[in-house]
NUMI-953407 format. One record per residue: residue number from 0; residue in one letter; x negated, y, z of N, C-alpha, C, O in turn. Coordinates in steps of 0.05 Angstrom, whole numbers, plus 5000, padded with zeros to 4 digits. Atoms other than C-alpha are relative to their C-alpha. Layout:
BEGIN
{NUM,'A',{X,Y,Z},{X,Y,Z},{X,Y,Z},{X,Y,Z}};
...
END
This chain:
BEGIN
{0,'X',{5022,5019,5002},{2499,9027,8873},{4981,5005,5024},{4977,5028,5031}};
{1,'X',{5021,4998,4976},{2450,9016,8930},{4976,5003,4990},{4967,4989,4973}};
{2,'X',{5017,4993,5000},{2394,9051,8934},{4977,4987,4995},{4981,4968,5010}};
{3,'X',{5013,5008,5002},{2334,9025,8916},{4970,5003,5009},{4960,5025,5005}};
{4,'X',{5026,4979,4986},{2259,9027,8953},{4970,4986,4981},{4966,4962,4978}};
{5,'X',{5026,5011,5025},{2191,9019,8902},{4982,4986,5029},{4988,4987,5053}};
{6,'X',{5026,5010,4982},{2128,8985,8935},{4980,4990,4982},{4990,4975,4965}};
{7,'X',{5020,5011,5020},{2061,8967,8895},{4997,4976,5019},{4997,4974,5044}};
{8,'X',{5009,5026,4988},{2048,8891,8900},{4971,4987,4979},{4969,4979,4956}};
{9,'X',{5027,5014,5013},{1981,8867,8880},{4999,4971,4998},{4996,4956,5017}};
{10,'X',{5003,5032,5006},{1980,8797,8850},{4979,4987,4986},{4966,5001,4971}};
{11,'X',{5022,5021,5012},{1931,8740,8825},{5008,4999,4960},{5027,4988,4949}};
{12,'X',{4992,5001,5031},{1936,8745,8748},{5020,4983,4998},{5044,4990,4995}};
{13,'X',{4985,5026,5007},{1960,8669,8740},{5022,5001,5021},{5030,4978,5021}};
{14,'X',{4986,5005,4988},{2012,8682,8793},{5020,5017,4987},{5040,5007,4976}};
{15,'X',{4986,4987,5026},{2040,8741,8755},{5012,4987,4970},{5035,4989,4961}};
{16,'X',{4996,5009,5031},{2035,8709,8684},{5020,4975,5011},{5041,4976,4998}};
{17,'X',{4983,5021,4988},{2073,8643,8725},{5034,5022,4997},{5053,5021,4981}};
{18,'X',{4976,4978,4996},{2126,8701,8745},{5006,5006,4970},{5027,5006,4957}};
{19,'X',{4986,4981,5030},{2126,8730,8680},{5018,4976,4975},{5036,4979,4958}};
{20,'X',{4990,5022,5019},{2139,8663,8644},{5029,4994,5015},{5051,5002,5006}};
{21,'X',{4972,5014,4981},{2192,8632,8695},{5028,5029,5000},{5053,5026,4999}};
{22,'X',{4976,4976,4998},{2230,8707,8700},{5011,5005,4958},{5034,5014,4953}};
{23,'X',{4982,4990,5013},{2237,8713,8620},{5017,4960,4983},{5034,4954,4967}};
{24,'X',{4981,5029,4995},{2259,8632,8622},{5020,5002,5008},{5033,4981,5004}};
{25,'X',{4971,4996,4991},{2322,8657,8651},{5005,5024,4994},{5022,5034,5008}};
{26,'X',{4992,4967,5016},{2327,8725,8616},{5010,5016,5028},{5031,5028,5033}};
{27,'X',{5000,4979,4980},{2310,8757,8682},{4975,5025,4995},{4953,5019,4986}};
{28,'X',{5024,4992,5005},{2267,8818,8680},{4978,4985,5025},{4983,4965,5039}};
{29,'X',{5017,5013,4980},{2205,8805,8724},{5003,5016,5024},{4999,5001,5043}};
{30,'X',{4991,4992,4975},{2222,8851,8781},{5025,4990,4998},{5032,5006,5016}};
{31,'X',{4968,5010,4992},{2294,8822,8783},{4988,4976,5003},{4993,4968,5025}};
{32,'X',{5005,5031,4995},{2262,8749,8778},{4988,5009,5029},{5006,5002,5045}};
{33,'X',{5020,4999,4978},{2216,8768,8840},{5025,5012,5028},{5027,5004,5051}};
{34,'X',{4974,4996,4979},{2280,8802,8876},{5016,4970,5014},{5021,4959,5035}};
{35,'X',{4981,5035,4988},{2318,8732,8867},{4989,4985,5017},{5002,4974,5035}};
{36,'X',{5017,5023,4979},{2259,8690,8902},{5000,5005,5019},{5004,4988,5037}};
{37,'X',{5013,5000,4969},{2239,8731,8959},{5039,5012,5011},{5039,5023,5033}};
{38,'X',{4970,4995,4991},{2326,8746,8971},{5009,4964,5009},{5022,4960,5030}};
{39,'X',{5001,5020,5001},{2325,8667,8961},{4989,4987,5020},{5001,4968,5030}};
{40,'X',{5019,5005,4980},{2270,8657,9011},{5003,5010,5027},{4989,5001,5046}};
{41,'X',{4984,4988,4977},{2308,8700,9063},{5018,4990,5007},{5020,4986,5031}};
{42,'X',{4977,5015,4995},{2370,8667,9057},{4998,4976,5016},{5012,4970,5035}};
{43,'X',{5012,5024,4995},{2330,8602,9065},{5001,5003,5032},{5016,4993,5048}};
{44,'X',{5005,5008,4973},{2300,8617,9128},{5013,5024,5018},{4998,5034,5035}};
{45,'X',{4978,4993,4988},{2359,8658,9155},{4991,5021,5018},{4994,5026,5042}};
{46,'X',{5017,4965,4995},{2319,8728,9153},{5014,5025,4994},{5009,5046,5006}};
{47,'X',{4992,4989,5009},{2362,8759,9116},{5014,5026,4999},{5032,5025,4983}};
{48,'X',{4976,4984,4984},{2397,8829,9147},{5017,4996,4984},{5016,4992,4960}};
{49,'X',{4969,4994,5005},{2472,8835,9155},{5004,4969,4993},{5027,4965,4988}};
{50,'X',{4987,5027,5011},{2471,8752,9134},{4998,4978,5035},{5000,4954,5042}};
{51,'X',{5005,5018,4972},{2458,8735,9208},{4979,4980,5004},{4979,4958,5017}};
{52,'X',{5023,5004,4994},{2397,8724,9204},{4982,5014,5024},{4986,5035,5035}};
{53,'X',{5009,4986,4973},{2344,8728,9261},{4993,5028,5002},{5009,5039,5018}};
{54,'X',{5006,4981,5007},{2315,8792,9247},{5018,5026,4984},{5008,5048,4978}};
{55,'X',{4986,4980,5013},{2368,8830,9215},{5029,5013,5012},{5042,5007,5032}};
{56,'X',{4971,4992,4978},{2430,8870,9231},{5032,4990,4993},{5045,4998,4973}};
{57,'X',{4986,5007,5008},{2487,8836,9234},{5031,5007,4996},{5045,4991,4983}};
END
């Protein structure tokens, strides 16, 4: 399994409670819902390392 790296993220209440609703709407926890978006949001704009994206290693 790949390693994993923590980081504290400070959020707006209602942006959280948004997250918290929408992540157990799909019986994700809420750090795994927040993984999917911003992995989602990389893919998008083709950030992504190792996916050949600009910034990453390919």
């Amino acid at each position: 399994m790949a390693k994993r790296k923590a980081f504290l993220v400070r959020l707006d209440p209602k942006i959280h409670d948004a997250l918290r609703r929408w992540a157990d709407g799909e019986l994700r926890s809420l750090n795994a819902q927040v993984e999917f978006l911003l992995r989602r949001a990389l893919v998008e704009a083709g950030r992504l390392p190792g996916k050949g994206g600009e910034g990453g290693d390919k």
